[in-house]
C-alpha positions in Angstrom: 48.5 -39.4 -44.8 52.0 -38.5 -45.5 51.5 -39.7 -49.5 48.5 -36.7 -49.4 50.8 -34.6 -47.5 53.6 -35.2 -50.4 50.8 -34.7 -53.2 50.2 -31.2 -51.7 53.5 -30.0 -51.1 53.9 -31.1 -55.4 51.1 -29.3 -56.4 52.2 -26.2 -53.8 55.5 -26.2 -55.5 54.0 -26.2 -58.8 51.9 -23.5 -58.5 54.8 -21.2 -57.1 57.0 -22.6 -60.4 53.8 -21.0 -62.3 53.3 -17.9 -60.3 56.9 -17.2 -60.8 57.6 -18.0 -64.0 56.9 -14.8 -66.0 59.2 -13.1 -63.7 62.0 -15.7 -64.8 61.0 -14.8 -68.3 60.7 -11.4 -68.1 64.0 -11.0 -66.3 65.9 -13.6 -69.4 64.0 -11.3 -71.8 65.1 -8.1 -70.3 68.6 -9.6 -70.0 68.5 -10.1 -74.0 67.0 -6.5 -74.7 70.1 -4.9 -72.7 73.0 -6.7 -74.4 71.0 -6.6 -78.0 71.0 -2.6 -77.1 74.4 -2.6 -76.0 75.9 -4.7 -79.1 73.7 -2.2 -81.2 75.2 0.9 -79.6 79.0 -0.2 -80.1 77.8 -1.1 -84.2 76.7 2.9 -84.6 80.1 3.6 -83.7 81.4 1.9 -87.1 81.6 4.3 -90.2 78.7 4.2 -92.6 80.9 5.9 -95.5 84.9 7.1 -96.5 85.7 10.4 -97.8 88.5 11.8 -100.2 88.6 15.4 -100.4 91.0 18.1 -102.4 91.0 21.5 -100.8 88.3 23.3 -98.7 90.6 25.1 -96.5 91.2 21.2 -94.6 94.4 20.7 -96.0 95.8 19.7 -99.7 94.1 16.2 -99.5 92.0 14.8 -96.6 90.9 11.7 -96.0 87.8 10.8 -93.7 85.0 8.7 -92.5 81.9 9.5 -91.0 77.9 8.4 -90.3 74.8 8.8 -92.2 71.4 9.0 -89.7 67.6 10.4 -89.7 64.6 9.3 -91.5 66.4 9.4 -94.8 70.0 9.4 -94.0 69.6 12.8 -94.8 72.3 13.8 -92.1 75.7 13.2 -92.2 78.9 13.8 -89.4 82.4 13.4 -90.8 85.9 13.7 -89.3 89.1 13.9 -91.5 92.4 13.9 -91.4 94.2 16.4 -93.9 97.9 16.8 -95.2 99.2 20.5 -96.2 102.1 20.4 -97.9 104.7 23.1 -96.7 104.5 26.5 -98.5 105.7 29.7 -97.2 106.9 28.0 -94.1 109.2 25.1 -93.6 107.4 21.8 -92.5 104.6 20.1 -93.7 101.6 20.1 -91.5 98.4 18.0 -90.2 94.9 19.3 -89.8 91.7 18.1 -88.5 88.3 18.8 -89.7 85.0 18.1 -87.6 81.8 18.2 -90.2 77.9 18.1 -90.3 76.2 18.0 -93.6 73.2 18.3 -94.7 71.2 16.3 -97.7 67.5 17.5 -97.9 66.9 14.9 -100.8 67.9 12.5 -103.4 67.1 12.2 -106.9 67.2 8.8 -108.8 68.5 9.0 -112.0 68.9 6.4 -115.1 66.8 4.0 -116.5 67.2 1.2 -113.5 67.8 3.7 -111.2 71.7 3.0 -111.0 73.0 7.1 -110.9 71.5 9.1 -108.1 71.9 13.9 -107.7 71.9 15.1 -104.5 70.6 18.7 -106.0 71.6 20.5 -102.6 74.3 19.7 -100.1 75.5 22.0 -97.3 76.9 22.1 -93.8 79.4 23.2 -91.1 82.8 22.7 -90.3 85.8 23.3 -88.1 89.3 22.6 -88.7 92.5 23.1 -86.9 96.0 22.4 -87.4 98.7 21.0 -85.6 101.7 23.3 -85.4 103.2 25.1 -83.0 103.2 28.0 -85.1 99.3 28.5 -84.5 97.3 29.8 -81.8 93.5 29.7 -80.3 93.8 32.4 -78.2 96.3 35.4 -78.5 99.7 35.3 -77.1 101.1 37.8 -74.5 103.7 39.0 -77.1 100.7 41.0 -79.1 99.0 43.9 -77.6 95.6 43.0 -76.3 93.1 43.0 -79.8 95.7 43.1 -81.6 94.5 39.8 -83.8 90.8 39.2 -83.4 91.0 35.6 -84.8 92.4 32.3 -83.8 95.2 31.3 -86.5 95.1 27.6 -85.4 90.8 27.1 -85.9 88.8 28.1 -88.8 85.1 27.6 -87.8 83.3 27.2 -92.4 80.3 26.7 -94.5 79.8 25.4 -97.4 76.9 24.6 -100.4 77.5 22.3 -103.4 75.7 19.1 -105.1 76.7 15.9 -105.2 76.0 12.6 -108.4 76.6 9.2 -107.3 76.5 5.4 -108.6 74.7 2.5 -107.1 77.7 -0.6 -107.6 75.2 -3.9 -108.8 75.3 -6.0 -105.9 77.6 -8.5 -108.1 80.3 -6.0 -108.2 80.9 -4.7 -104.8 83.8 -4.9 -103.5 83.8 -2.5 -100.3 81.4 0.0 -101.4 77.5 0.0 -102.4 77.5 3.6 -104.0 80.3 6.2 -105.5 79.5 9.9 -105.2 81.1 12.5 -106.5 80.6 16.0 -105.0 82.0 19.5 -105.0 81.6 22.6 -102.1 81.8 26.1 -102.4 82.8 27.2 -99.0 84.4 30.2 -97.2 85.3 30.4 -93.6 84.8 33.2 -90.9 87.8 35.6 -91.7 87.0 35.3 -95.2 83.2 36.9 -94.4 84.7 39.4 -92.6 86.7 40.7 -94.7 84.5 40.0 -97.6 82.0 42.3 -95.6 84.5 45.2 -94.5 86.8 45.2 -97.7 83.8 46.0 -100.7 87.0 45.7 -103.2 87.5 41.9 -102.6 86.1 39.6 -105.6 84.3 36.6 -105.0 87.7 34.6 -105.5 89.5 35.6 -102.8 86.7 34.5 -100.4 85.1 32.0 -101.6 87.2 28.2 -102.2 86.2 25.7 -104.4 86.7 22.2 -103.4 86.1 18.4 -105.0 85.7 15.0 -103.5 84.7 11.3 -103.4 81.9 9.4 -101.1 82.3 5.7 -101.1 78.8 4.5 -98.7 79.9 1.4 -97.1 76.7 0.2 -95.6 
């Protein structure tokens, strides 16, 4: 009796170790899925690409980094850094420029495909500076409307083309691709006054600017 009584109790515990066992499974799967999602979040945050840029209206020379998404890495966010040496005033300053670009589509080039043109690049930008100096919104010393701008942010847009290099696998160092780009841009003051002052040339509102890509990953 008791050795029946001990073969039923096994085969009660063994059913319950099957009955329960997909929940065991599921929950170690599910476990997996959330830290895999979690170590994959904290990797978007590392910079696809670097960026080297003369002028623009974000400084003498700015350096950046920023990430490529969407079907065909056709979008783009930057953030950079810029250095504007001292002028008409008497320190050197820092600014910082948020961007989002725009690609539509790439065009291989070459007879292995090595040179890529980006026929059409355009986006959005806003920069500030750090100084003192500069304001967002008007002072009490000025009569109210007095300046209808912010000195210290400069909200832009720009439209230019970029031509890049695939580096051969054997040759990378810490890029995969080269571009070389240029912008036309103008910012929000310029417009205006480009709009209310018909005797302004295209010169003194539009900038021309040049710069370097390198695509990490």
């Amino acid at each position: 009796m008791n050795m029946k009584w001990l073969a039923f109790k096994h085969k009660i515990v063994l059913i319950l170790f099957l009955l329960f066992l997909p929940f065991f499974t599921y929950a170690q799967n599910g476990y997996d899925r959330r830290i895999e999602k979690y170590q994959n979040q904290w990797i978007r945050l590392i910079p696809t690409h670097t960026k080297i840029q003369y002028a623009g209206g974000m400084g003498l020379i700015s350096l950046g980094a920023g990430w490529d998404y969407g079907k065909n890495n056709q979008w783009e966010t930057d953030v950079f850094l810029g250095f504007l040496p001292r002028y008409s005033t008497k320190e050197n300053k820092v600014t910082f420029t948020l961007k989002q670009n725009f690609i539509p589509w790439k065009v291989d080039l070459g007879k292995d495909n090595d040179f890529f043109l980006e026929p059409l690049a355009c986006g959005l930008y806003v920069n500030t500076i750090f100084n003192g100096d500069f304001w967002v919104s008007e002072p009490d010393k000025y009569p109210n409307g007095y300046y209808s701008f912010s000195t210290r942010m400069r909200f832009n847009i720009y439209i230019g083309q970029r031509i890049g290099y695939k580096i051969p696998e054997n040759r990378r160092f810490f890029a995969k691709s080269v571009s070389l780009f240029y912008e036309l841009s103008t910012n929000d003051l310029y417009m205006v006054s480009a709009f209310s002052n018909s005797y302004l040339k295209p010169t003194d509102y539009l900038r021309l600017s040049f710069g370097l890509k390198f695509q990490l990953f």
